[in-house]
DSSP file (Angstrom, degrees, kcal/mol; ACC not computed):
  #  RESIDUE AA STRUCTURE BP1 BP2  ACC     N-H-->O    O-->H-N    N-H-->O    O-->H-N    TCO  KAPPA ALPHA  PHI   PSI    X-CA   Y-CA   Z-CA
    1    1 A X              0   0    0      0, 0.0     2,-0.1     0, 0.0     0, 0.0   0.000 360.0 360.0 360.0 160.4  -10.9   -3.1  -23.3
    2    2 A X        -     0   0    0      1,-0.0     2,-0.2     2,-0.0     4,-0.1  -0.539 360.0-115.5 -96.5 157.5   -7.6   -3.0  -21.2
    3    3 A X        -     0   0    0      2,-0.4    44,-0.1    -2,-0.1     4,-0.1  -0.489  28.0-103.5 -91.2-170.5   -5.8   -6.2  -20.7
    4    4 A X  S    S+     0   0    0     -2,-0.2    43,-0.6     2,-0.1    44,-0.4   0.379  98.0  46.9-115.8 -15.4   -5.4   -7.8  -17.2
    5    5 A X  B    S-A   46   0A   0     41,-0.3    -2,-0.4    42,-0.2    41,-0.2  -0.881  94.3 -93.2-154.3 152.2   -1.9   -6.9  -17.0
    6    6 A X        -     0   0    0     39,-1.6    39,-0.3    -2,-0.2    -2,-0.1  -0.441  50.3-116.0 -59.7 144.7    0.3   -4.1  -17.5
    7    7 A X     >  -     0   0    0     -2,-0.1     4,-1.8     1,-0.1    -1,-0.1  -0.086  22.2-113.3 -64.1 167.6    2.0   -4.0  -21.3
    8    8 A X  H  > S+     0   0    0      2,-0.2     4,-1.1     3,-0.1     5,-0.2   0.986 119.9  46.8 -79.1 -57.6    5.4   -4.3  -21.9
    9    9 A X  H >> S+     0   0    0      2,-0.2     3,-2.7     1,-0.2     4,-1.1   0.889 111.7  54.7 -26.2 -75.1    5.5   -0.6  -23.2
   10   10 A X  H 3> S+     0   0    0      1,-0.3     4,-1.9     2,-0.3     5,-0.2   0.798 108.5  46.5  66.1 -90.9    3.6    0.3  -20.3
   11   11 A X  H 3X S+     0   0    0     -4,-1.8     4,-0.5     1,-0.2    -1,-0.3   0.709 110.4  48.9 -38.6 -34.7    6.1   -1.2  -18.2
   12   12 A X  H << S+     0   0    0     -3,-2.7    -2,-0.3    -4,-1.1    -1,-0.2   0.521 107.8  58.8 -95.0 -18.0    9.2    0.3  -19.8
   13   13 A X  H >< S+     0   0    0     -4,-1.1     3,-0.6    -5,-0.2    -3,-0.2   0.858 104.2  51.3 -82.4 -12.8    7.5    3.6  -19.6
   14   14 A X  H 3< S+     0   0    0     -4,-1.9    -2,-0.2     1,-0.2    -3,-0.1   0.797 119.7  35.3 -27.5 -63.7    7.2    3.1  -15.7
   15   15 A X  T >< S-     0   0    0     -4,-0.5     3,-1.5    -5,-0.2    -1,-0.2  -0.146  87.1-177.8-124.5  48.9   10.6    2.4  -15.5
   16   16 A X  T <  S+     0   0    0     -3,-0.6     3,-0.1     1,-0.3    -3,-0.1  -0.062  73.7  19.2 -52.2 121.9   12.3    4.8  -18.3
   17   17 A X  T 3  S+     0   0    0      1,-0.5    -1,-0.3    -5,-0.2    -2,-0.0  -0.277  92.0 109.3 101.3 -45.4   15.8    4.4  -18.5
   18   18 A X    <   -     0   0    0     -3,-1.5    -1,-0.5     1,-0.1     3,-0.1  -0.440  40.8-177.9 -52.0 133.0   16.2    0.8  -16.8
   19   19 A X        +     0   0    0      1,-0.2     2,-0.5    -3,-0.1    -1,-0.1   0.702  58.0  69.1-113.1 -48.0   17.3   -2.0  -19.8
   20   20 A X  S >> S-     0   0    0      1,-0.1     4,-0.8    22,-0.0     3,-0.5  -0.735  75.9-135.4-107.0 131.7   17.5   -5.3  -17.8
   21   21 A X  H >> S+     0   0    0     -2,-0.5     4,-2.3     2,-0.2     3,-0.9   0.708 104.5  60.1   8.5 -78.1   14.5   -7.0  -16.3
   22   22 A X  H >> S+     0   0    0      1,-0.2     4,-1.5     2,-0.2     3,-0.8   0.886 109.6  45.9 -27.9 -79.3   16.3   -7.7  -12.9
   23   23 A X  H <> S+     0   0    0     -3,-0.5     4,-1.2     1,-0.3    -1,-0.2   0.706 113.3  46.6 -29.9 -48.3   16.6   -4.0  -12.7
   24   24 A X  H <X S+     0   0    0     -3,-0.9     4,-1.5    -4,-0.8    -1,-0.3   0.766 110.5  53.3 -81.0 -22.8   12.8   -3.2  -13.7
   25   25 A X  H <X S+     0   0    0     -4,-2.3     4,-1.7    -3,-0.8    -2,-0.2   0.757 108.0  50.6 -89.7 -34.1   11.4   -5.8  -11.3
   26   26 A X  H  X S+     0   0    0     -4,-1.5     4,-1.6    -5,-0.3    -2,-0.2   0.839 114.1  47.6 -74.8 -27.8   13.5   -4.1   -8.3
   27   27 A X  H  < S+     0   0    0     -4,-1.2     4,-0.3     2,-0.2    -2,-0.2   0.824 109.3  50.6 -87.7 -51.5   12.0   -0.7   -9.4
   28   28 A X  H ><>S+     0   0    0     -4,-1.5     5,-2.0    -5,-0.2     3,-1.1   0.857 107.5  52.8 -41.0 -48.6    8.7   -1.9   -9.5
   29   29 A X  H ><5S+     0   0    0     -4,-1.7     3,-6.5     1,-0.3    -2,-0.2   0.986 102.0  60.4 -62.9 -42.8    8.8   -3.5   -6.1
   30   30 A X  T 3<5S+     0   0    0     -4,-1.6    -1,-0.3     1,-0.3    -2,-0.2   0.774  98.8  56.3 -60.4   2.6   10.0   -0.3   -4.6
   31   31 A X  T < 5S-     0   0    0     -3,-1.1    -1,-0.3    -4,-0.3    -2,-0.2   0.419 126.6 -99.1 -95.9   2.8    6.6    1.6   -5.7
   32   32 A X  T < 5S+     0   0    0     -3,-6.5    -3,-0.2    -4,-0.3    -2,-0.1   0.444  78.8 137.2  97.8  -0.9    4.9   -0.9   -4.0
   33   33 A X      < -     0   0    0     -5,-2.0     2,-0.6    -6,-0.1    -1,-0.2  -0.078  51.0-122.7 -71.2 172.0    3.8   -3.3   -6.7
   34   34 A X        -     0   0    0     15,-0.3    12,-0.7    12,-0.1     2,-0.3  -0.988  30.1-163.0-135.4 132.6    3.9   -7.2   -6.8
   35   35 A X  E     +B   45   0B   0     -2,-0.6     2,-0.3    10,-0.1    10,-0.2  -0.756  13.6 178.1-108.3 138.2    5.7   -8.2   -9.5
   36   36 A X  E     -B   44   0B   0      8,-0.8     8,-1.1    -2,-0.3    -2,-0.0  -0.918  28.3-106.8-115.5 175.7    5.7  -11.9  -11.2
   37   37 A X  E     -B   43   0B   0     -2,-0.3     2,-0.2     6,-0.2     6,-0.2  -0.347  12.5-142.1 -74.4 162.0    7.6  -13.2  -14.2
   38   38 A X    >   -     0   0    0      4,-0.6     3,-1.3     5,-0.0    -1,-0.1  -0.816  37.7-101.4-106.4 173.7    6.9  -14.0  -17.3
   39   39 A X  T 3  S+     0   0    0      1,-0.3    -2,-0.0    -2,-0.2     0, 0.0   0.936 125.3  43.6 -56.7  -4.2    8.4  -16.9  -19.2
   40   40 A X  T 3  S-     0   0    0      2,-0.2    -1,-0.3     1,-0.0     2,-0.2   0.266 123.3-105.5-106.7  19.3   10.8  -14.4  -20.9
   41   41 A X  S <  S+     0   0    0     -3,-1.3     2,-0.2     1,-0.3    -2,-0.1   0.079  70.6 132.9   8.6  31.2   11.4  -12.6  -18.0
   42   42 A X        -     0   0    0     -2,-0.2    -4,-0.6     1,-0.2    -1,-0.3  -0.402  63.1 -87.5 -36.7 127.9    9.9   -9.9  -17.9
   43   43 A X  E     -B   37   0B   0     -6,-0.2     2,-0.4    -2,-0.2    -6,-0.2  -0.177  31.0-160.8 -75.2 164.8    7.8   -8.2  -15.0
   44   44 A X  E     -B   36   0B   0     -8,-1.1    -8,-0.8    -3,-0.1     2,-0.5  -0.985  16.6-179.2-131.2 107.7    4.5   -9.4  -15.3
   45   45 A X  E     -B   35   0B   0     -2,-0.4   -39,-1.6   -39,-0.3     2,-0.6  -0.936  30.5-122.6-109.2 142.8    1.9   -6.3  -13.0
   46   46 A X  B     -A    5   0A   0    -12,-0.7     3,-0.5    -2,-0.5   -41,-0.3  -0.850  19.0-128.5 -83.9 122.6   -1.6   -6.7  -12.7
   47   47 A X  S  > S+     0   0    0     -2,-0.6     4,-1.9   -43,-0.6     3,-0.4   0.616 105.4  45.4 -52.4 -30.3   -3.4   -3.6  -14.1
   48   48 A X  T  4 S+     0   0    0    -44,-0.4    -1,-0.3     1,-0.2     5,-0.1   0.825 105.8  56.2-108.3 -15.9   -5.4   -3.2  -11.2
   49   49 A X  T  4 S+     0   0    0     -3,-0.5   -15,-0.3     3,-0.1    -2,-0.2   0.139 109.6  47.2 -60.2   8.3   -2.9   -3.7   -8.9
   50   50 A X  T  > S+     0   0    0     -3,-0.4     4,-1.5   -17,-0.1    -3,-0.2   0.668 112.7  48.0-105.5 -79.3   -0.9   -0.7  -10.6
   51   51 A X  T >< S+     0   0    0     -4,-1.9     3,-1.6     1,-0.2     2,-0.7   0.332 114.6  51.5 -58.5-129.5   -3.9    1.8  -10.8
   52   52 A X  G >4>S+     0   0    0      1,-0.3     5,-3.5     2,-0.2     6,-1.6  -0.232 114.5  35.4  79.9 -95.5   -4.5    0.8   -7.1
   53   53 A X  G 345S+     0   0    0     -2,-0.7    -1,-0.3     1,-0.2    -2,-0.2   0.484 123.3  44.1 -87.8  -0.6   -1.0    1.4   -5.5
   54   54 A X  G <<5S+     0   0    0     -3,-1.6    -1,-0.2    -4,-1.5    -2,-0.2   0.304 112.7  51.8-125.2  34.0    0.0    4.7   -7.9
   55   55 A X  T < 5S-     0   0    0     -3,-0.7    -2,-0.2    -5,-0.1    -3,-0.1   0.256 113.1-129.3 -82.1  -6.0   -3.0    6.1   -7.5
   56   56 A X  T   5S+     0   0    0     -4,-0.3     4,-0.3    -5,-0.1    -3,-0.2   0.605  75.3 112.9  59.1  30.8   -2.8    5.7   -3.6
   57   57 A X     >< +     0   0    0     -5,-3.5     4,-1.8     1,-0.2     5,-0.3   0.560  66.6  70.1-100.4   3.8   -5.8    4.1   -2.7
   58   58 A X  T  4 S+     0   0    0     -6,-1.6     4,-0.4     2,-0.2    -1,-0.2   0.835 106.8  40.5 -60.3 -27.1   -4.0    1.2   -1.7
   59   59 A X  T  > S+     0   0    0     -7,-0.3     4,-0.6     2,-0.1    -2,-0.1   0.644 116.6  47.2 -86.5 -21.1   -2.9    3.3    1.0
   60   60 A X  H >> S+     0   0    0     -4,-0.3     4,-1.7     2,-0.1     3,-0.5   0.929  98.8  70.0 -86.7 -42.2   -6.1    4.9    1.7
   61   61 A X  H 3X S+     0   0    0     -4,-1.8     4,-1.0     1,-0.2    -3,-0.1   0.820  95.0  52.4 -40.8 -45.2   -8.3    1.7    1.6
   62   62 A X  H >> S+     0   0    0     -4,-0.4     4,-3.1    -5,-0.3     3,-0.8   0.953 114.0  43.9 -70.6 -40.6   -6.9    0.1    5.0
   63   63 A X  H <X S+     0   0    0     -4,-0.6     4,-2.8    -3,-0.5    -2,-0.2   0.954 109.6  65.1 -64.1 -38.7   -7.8    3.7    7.2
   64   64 A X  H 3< S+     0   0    0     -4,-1.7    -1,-0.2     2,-0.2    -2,-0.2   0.740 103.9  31.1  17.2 -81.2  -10.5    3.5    5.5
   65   65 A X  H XX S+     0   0    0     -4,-1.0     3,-2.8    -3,-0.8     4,-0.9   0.939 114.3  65.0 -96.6 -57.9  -11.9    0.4    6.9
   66   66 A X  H 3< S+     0   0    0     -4,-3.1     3,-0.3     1,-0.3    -1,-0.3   0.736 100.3  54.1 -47.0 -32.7  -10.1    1.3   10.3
   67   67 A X  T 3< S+     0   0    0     -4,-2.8    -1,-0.3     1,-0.2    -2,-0.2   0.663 100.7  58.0 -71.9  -8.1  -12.5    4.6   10.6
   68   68 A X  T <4 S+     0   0    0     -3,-2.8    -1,-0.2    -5,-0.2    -2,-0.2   0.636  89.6 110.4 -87.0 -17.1  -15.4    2.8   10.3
   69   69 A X  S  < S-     0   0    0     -4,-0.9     3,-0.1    -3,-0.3    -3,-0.0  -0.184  79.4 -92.5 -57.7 154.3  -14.4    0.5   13.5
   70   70 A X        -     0   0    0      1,-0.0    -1,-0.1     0, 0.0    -2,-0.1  -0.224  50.6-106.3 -58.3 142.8  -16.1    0.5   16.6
   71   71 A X        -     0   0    0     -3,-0.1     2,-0.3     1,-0.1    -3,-0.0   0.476  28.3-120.4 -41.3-148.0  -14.5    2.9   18.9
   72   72 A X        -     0   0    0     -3,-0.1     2,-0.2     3,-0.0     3,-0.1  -0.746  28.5-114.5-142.4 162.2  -12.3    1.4   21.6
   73   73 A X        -     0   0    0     -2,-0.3     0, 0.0     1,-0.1     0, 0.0  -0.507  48.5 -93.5 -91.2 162.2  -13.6    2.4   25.4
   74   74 A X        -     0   0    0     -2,-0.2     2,-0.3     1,-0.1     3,-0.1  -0.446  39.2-108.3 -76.7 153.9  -10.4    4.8   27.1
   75   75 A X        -     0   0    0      1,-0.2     4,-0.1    -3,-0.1    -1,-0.1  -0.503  29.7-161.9 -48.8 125.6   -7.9    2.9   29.2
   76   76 A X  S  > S+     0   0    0     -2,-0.3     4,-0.5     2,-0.1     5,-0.4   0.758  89.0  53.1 -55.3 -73.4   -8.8    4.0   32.9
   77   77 A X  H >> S+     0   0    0      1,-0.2     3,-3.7     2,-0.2     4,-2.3   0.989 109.5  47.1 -39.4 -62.4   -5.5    2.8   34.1
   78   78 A X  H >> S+     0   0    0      1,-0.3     4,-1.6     2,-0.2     3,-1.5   0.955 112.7  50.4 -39.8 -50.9   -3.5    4.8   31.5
   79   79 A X  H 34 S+     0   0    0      1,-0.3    -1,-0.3     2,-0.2     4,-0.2   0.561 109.7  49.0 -77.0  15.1   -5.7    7.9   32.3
   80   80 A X  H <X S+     0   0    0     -3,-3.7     4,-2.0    -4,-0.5    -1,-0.3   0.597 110.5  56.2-119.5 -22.7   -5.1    7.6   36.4
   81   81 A X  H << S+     0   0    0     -4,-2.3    -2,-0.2    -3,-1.5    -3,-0.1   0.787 110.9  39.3 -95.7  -9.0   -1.4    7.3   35.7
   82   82 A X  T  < S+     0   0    0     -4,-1.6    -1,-0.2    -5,-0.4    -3,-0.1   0.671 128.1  32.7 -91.4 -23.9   -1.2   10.4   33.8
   83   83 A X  T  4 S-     0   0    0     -5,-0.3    -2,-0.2     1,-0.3    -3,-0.1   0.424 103.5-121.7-106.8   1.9   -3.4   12.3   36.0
   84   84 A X     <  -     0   0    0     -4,-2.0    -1,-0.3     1,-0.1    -2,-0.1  -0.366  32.9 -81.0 120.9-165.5   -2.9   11.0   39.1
   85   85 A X        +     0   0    0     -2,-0.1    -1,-0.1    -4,-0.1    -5,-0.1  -0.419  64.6 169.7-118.3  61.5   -5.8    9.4   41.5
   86   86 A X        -     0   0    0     -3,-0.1     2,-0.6    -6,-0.1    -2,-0.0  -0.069  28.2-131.2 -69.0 166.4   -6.8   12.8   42.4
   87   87 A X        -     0   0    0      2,-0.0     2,-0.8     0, 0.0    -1,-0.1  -0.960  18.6-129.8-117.0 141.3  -10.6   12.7   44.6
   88   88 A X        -     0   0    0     -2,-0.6     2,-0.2     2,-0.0    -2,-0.0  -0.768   7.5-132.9 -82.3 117.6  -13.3   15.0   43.6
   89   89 A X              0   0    0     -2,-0.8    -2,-0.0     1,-0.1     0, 0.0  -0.670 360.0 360.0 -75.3 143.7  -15.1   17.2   46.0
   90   90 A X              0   0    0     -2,-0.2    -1,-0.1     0, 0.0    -2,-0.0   0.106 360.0 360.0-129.9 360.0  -18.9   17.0   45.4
C-alpha cells in the first residue's frame, strides 16, 4: 500500500534538478498542487491530490459536473437584439 503522501524521492523526482525546498514548493504550486510543509521543510503533497491534478482529471471533474446541469432557457432579449424584432407573416 502507497502512503498518503507523496515521498521525498518522489518529490525530488518531480522536481529534478531543483536543491532547495523554497524552490521545489514554487514548482509544485505551479503544476497546480497544494503544497504544505513539513517540520523539516520540505513539501509535504497528498498522493491523491498529485494523481488527480497530473493526471488532469482535476480539470475534467468540474465540466464534468457542469454537463450534467439543467440547461438554461435562451435569453429572449439577447436574441431580439441580435436579430432584430422582425414580425412574422402567417
Amino acid at each position: 500500500m502507497s502512503a498518503l503522501w507523496l515521498s521525498d524521492e518522489e518529490i525530488d523526482d518531480l522536481c529534478q534538478g531543483l536543491k532547495r525546498n523554497v524552490a521545489k514548493v514554487r514548482y509544485l504550486q505551479t503544476l497546480g498542487l497544494i503544497v504544505n510543509l513539513k517540520p523539516n521543510g520540505r513539501p509535504l503533497v497528498v498522493r491523491s491530490h498529485a494523481e488527480a491534478v497530473l493526471s488532469g482529471l482535476a480539470q475534467i471533474g468540474p465540466l464534468a459536473a457542469r454537463d450534467n446541469a439543467a440547461p438554461m432557457p435562451p435569453d429572449r432579449e439577447a436574441l431580439f437584439l441580435v436579430f432584430g424584432r422582425k414580425k412574422t407573416v402567417m
